[in-house]
N, C-alpha and C positions, 0 to 999 in steps of 0.2 A: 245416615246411619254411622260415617266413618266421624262425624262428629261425637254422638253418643260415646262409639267404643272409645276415640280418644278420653273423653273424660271421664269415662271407668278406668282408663290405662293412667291416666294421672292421679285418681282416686286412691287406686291400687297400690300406687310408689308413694304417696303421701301416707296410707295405713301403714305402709315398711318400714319407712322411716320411724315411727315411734317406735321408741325404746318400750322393750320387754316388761312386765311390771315385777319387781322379784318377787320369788318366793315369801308368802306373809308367813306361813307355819299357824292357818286356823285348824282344830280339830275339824276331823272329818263327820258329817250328818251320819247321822244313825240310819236315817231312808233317806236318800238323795231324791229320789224315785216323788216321794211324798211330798216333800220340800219344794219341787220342781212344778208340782199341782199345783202344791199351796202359793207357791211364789205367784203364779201363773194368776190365778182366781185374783190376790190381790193385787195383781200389779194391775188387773182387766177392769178391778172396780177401780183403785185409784185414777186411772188414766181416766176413764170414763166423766168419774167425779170433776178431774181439771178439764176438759172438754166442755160440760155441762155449766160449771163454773165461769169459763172463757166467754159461752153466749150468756150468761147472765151477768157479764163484765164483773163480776165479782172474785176471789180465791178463797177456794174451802181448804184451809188447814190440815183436816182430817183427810180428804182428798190427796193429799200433798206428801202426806204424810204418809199414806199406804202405796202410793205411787212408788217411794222411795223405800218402802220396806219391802216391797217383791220386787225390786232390782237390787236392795243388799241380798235378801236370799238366792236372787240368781245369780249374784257374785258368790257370794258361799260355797256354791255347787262347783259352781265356773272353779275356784282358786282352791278346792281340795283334790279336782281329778283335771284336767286341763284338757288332756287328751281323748278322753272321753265323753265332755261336752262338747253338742252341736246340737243345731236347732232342730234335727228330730229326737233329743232328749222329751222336749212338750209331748208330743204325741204318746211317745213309747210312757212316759210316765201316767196318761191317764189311761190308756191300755191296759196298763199295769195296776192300777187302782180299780176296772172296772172290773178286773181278771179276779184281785182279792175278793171283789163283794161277791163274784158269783160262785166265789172255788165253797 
């Protein structure tokens, strides 16, 4: 086990070490809340697709492609609130989307 923690403890100083990323100044989402669904749903098909893809030794494009546009939108989220995001954003965001359909 003191192996383990060791190399979460070296994980951890190596995550510190990278420098900050500055402030890019993207507008902020209209629903972050939404965005965060949506990112979610396509990042779950994307990965899926390159998964899928991987045992059929093949690469799907489109796979690839959505994989990589629901982690720009969870940058998006991520780089207009900072402090704000964390990974029970997911949850509370479809919460929040099943709250709208039922209000």
């Amino acid at each position: 086990m003191e192996e383990v923690e060791g190399a979460l403890d070296g994980l951890s100083g190596a995550w510190a070490g990278i420098p900050a990323l500055p402030d890019l100044g993207l507008p902020a989402p209209a629903d972050p809340l939404l965005l965060v669904a949506i990112a979610t749903i396509v990042s779950a098909f994307g990965l899926l697709g390159l998964v899928t893809g991987w045992v059929e030794r093949r690469l799907s494009v489109a796979a690839l492609f959505a994989a990589l546009l629901g982690a720009a939108l969870f940058f998006w989220v991520w780089e207009t609130d900072r402090a704000a995001f964390d990974w029970l954003i997911v949850p509370e965001a479809f919460i929040e989307l099943v709250a709208r359909i039922l209000r």
